[in-house]
C-alpha positions as CSV (number, residue, x, y, z in Angstrom):
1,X,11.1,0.9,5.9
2,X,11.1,-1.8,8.5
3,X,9.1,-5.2,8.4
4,X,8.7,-7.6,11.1
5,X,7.3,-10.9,11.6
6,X,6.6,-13.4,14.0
7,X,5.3,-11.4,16.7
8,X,2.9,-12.5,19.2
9,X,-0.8,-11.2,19.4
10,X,-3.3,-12.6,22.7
11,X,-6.9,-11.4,22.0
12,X,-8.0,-10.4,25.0
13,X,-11.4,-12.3,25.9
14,X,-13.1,-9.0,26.9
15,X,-12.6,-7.2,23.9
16,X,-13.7,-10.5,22.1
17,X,-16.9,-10.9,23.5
18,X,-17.6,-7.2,23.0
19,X,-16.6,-7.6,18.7
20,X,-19.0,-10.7,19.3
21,X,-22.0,-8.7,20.4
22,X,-21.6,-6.2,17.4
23,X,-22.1,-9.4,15.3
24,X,-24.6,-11.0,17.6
25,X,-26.7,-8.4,18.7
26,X,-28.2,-11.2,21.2
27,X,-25.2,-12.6,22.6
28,X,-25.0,-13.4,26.2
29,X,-22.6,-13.6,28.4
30,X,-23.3,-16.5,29.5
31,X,-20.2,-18.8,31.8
32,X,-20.5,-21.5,28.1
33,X,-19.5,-18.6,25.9
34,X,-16.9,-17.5,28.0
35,X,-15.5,-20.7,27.8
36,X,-16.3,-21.2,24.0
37,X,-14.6,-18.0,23.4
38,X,-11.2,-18.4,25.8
39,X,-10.7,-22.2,23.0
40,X,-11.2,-20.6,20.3
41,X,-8.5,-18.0,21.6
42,X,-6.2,-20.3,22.3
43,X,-6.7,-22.6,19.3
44,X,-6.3,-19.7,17.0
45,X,-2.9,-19.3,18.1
46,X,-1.3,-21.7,15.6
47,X,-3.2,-20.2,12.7
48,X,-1.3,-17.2,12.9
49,X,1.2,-15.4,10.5
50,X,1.8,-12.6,11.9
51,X,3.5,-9.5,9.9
52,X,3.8,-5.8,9.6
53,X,5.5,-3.1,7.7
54,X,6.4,0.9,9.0
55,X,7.7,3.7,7.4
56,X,8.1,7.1,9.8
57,X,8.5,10.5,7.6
58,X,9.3,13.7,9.2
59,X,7.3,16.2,8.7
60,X,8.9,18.1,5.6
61,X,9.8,14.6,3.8
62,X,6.1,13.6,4.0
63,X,3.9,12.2,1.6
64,X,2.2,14.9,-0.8
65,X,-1.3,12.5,-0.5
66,X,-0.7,12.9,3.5
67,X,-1.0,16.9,4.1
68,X,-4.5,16.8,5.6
69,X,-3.1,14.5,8.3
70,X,-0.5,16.9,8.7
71,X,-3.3,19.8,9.8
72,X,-4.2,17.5,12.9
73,X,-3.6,18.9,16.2
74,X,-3.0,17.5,19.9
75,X,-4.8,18.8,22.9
76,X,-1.8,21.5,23.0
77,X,-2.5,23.0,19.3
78,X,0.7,21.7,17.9
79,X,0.9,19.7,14.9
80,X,2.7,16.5,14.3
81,X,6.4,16.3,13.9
82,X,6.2,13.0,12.3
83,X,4.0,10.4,10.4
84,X,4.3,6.4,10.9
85,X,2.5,4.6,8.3
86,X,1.8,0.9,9.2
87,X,0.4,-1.9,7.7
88,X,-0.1,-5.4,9.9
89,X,-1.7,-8.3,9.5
90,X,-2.2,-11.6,11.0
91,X,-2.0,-13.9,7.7
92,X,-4.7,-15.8,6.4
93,X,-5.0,-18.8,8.2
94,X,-7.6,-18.2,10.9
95,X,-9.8,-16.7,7.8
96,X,-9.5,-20.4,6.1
97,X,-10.2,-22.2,9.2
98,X,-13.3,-19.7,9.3
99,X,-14.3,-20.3,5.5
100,X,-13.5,-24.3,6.9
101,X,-16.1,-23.3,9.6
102,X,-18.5,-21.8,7.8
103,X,-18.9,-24.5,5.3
104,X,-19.8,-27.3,7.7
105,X,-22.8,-24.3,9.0
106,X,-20.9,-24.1,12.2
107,X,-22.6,-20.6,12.8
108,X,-21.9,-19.4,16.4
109,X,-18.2,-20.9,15.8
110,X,-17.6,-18.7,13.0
111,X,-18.9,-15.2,14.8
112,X,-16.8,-16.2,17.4
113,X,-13.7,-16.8,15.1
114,X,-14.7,-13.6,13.3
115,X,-14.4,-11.7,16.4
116,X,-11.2,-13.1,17.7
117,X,-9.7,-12.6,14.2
118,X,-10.7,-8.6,14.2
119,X,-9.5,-8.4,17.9
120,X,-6.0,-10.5,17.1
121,X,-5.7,-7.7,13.5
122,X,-6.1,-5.0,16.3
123,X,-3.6,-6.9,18.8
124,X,-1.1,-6.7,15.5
125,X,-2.0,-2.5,15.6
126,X,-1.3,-2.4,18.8
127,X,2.3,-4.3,18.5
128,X,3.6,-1.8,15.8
129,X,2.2,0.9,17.9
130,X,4.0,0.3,21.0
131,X,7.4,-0.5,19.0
132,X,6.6,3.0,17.3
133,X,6.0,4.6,20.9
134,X,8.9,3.6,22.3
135,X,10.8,5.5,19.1
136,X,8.8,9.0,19.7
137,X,9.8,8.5,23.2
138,X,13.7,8.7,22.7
139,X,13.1,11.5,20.6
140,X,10.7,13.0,23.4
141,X,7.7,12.9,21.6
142,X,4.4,11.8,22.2
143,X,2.4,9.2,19.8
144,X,-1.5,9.1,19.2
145,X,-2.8,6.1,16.5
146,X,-5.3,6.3,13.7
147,X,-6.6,3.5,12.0
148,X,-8.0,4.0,8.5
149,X,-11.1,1.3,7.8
150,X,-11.5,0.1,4.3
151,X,-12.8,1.6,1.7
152,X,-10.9,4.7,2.4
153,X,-8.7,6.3,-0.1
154,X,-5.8,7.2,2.7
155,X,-6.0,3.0,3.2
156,X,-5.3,2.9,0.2
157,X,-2.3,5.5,-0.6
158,X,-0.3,3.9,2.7
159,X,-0.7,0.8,1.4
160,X,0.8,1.4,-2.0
161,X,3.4,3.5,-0.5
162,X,4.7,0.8,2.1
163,X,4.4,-1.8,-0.9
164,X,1.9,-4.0,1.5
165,X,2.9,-6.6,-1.5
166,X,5.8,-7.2,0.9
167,X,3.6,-8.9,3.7
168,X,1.3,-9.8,1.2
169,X,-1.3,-7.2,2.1
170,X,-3.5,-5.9,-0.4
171,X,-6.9,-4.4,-1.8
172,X,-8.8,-6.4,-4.4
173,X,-10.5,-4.6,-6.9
174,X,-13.9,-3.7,-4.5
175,X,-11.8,-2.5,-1.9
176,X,-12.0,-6.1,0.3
177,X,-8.5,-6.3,2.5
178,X,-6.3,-9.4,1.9
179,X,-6.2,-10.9,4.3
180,X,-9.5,-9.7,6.0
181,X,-7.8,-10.0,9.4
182,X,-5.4,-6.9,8.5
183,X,-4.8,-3.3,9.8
184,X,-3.8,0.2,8.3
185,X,-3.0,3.2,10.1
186,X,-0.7,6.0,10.6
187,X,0.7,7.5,14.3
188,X,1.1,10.7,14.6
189,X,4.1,12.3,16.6
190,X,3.4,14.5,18.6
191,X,6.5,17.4,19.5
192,X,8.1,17.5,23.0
193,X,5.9,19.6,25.6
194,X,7.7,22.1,27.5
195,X,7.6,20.5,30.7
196,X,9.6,17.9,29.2
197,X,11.9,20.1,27.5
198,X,12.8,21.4,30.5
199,X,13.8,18.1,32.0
């Protein structure tokens, strides 16, 4: 099991403004809200507490509740070597500065903040991914990345069997993430191709 903290996450304004429309159907992108969104980017920067925990399990020392990840197959029609179960999050403190906001009816702040937290939870994905990446990759192997949205049993069983307690990352009783800004998911590893065997 490994857990990190303190890493760094940048929301990228594109991606932003894209999680923003799919709140605010009518949101334009106007030269204001660019602007609007690149402070609220940069602000959100100190409200961050970033952490993760991974687990990868060969294939034969995998989880029973995992098998039907264990039928997926690449391009190739191979199946994965490995699993990585992650869990990441980005803390709680941009969701209370958004309860904060929403309070004082600060409505077009708070979709903003929403989407910058769900890009930044993604960003923290992404990080755990690319540390997992470059593991496969001294092993030969390829990586592909499934996140699991919530309510979803598999969410669920990975977070129970990394103990997301640890980072304190959990499901309440209706199946809500805490914190909302969080991530599960699981990378698949995918075995060496032939062309790279050959190497």
């Amino acid at each position: 099991m490994k857990k990190i903290k303190k890493f760094r996450v940048q929301p990228r304004p594109s991606y932003t403004f894209r999680g923003l429309k799919a709140l605010v159907a009518d949101a334009q992108d106007t030269p204001e809200l660019e602007k609007a969104i690149e402070t609220e980017i940069r602000n959100a920067e100190e409200l961050y507490s970033t952490a993760a925990l991974y687990e990868t399990c060969p294939r034969d020392k995998s989880p029973e509740w995992a098998r039907s990840l264990l039928e997926a197959t690449n391009e190739n029609g191979a199946q994965p070597v490995s699993l990585t179960f992650y869990a990441a999050t980005i803390g709680n403190g941009l969701e209370e500065e958004l309860g904060n906001c929403l309070s004082r009816g600060e409505g077009l702040r708070s979709q903003i903040l929403t989407a910058v937290g769900y890009e930044a939870a993604d960003q923290s994905a992404h990080f755990v991914g690319r540390l997992v990446t470059e593991e496969a990759k001294r092993e030969g192997c390829d990586t592909s990345n499934q996140m699991f949205s919530v309510p979803d049993p598999m969410a669920r069983d990975i977070l129970n069997f990394l103990d997301g307690s640890k980072i304190q990352i959990q499901l309440d009783g209706q199946d809500h993430l805490l914190p909302r800004f969080s991530r599960i998911g699981c990378l698949f590893w995918w075995p060496p191709t032939k062309r790279r065997a050959s190497k």
